[in-house]
N, C-alpha and C positions, 0 to 999 in steps of 0.2 A: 612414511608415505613418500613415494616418488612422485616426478611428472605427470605419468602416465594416471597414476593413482591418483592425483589433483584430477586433472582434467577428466576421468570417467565420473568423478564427485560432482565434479560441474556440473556437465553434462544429466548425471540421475537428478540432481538439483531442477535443472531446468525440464525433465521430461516430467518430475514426480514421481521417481520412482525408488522402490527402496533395493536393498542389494538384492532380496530374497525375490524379489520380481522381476529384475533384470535379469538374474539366476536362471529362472523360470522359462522367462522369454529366449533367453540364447542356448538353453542346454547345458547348464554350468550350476553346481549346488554351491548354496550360500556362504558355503566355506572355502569353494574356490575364488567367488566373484569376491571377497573378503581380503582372499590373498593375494591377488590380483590388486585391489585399492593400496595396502599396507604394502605393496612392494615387496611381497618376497614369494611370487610368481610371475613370470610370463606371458604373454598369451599365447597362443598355437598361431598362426596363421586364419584357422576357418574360426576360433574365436573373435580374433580380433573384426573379419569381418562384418560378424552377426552384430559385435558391440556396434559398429559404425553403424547397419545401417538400421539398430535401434536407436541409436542416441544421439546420429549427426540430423540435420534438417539442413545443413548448409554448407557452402563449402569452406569456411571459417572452423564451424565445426569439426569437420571433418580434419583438417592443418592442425585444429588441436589436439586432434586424437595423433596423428601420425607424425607430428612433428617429437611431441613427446615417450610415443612407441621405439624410435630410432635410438632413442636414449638409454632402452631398457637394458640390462645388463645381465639378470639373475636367471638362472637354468628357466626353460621354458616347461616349467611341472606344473600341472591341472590335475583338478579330479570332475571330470564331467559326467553329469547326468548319467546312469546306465544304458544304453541303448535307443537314445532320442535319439529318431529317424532324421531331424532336422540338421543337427551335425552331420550324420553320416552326406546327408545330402547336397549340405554346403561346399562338404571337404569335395565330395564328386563333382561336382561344379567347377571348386578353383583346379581340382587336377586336370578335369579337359580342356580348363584356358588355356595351363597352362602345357597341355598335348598339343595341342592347335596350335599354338603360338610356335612349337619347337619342330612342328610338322610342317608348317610355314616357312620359316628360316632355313631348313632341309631344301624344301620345292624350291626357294629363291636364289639359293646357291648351287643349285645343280643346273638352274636356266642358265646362272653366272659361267657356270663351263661349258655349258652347250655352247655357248657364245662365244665364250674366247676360241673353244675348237673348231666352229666353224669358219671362224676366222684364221686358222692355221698357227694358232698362237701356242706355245709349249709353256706350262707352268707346274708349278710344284704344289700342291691343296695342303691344306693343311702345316703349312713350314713353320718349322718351331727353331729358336734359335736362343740360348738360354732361357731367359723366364719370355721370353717374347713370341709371340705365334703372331701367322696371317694366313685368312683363310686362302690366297692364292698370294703367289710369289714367283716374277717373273723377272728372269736373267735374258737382257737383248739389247745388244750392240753397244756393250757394257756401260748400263743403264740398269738400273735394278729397281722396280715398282712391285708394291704392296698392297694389293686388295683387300678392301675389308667389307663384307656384306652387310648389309645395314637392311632389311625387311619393312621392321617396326619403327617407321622414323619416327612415331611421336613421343616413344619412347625412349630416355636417356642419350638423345641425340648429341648432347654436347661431351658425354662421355664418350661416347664414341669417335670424336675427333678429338678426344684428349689421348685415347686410344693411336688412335691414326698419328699424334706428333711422334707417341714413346717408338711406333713402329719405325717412324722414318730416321730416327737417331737410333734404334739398337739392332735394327735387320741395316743400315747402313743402306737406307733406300734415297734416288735421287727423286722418288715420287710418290704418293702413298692415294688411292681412287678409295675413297668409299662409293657402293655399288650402292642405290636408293630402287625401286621402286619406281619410284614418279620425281618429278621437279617439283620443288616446293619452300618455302619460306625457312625450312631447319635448317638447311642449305647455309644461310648467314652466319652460323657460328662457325662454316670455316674462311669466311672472304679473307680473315685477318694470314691466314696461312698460305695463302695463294703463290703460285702455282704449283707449291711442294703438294698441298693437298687439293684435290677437287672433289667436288660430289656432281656425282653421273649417273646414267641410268646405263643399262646392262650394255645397250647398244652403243652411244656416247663410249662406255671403258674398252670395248675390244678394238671401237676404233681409234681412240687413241693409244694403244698401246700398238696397234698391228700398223700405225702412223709413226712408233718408236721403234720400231722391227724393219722400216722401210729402207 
């Protein structure tokens, strides 16, 4: 048994529930929720969801389900229920977050070039430079800054200004803007990088760039 296999044990412990009824409830036969405990299965994705939100009550809970999910190693093989509507329904669900969210970051990045073009600003989208990319990349008055669009700042924000240093050392930029949204408190994980890195709203980045064009 694995982590992951502990803590769903815990958890059926603390709800009262046995494999073949946890089974039951997510859409999953008793011989997968089995292999799933004994660690030599995975969960899918819209699995693991259903376990959560049968089994967490808390968000303790929950840190133990997914701190120990991160961990899981072994091919992600199930053998679920025939035809439970509930999976099919679930997995629908996470796919349109995760359409919205991707349809999101599109709409966000394309206001990001409205912007700089109306501002008379010339850039390169998309610049890739061995394993490095940045969604815009601008050469002016040899001065070299590296846009990076940020939408969802609640999410993996500090990754994304870890993101933002590799830029500024392997695209050899003297300044690297993540584009936000809004002003807001995520902001702080980059103060320590100032002023190679800022976080700005769309408006804020065309005019300090087209302030480094001047």
């Amino acid at each position: 048994m694995n982590a992951l296999g502990e803590a769903i044990r815990t958890l059926m412990s603390r709800r009262g529930l046995t494999g073949a009824q946890l089974g039951e409830e997510i859409g999953l036969s008793a011989t997968s929720v089995s292999r799933i405990i004994q660690g030599h299965a995975k969960p899918k994705q819209v699995t693991l969801s259903r376990l959560m939100k049968r089994l967490c009550v808390s968000p303790e809970d929950e840190q133990l389900i997914l701190r120990a999910f991160t961990g899981v190693t072994v091919p992600a093989v199930e053998e679920p229920v025939s035809d439970d509507p509930k999976n099919t329904a679930a997995e629908r669900e996470r796919v349109e977050r995760w359409l919205e969210a991707r349809t999101q970051a599109i709409t966000f990045k394309n206001a990001v070039a409205r912007e700089l073009e109306k501002a008379g600003i010339t850039y390169r989208r998309d610049a890739c430079d061995g394993i490095a990319s940045a969604d815009f990349l601008i050469d002016v008055r040899g001065k070299r800054v590296a846009i990076e669009c940020k939408f969802n700042v609640s999410r993996d924000f500090d990754k994304t200004v870890g993101v933002a240093r590799l830029l500024r050392e392997l695209m050899r930029c003297d300044f690297v803007i993540i584009t936000v949204p809004f002003e807001g408190d995520f902001a702080a994980s980059a103060q320590t990088d100032s002023p190679t890195i800022q976080v700005l709203t769309i408006a804020e980045t065309a005019r300090l760039v087209k302030e480094c064009a001047a």
